[in-house]
C-alpha positions as a printed NumPy array, in Angstrom:
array([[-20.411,   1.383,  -8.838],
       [-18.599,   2.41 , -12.222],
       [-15.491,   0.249, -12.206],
       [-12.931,   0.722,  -9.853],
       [-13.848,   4.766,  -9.454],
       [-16.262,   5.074,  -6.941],
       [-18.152,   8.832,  -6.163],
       [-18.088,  10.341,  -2.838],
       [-21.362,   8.747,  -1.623],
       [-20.337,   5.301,  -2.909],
       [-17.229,   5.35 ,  -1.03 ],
       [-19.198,   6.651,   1.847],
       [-21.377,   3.541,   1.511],
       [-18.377,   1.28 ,   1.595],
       [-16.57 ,   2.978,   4.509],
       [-19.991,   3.095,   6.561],
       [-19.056,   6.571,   6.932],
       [-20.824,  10.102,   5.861],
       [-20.758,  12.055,   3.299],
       [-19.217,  14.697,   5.466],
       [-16.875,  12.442,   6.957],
       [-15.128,  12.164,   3.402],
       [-15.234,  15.763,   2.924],
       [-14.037,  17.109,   6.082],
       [-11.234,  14.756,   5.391],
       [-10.319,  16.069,   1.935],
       [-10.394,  19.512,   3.69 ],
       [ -8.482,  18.59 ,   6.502],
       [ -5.493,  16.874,   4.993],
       [ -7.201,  13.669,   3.503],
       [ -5.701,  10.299,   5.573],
       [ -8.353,   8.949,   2.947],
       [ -6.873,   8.9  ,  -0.533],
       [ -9.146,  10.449,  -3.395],
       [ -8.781,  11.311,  -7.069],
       [ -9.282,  14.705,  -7.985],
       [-10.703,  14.92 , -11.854],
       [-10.836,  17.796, -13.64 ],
       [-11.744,  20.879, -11.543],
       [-14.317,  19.49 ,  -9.306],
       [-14.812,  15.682,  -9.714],
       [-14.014,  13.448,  -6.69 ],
       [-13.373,  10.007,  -6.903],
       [-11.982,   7.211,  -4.773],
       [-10.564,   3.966,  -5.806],
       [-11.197,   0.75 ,  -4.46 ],
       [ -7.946,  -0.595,  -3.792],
       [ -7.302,   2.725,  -1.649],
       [-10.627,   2.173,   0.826],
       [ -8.746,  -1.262,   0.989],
       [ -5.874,  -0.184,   2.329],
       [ -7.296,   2.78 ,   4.375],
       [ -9.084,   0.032,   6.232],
       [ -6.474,  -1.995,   6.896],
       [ -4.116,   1.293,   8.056],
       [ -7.03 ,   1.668,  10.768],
       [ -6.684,  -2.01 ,  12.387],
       [ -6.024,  -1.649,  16.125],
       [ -5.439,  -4.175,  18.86 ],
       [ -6.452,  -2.063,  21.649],
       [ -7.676,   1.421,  22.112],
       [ -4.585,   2.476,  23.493],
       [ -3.159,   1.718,  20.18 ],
       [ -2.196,   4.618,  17.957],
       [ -1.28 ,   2.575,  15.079],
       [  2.183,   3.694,  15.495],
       [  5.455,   1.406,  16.124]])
């Protein structure tokens, strides 16, 4: 991992996700934040995967993580 930038299949790695996952997420309105560099470069920071993770702590699965 370069820094604090990581590629799609790094952050993929980190999530325990896909590839695809990530993707179809970007499509779909991205709840996972990403960089976009230049015209086609992807990149994800740390600090962000943090916090995604953290936004998807549940007590229950009847909790939708909203109050």
């Amino acid at each position: 991992m370069q820094g604090n930038l990581l590629s799609t299949r790094e952050a993929a790695v980190y999530l325990s996700v896909s590839e695809a996952f990530l993707e179809r997420d970007r499509w779909a309105g991205a709840k996972v934040p990403f960089i976009k560099i230049g015209s086609r470069a992807v990149r994800y920071r740390l600090q962000d995967l943090e916090r995604y993770i953290e936004s998807c702590i549940r007590k229950s699965t009847s909790d939708t993580g909203r109050k």
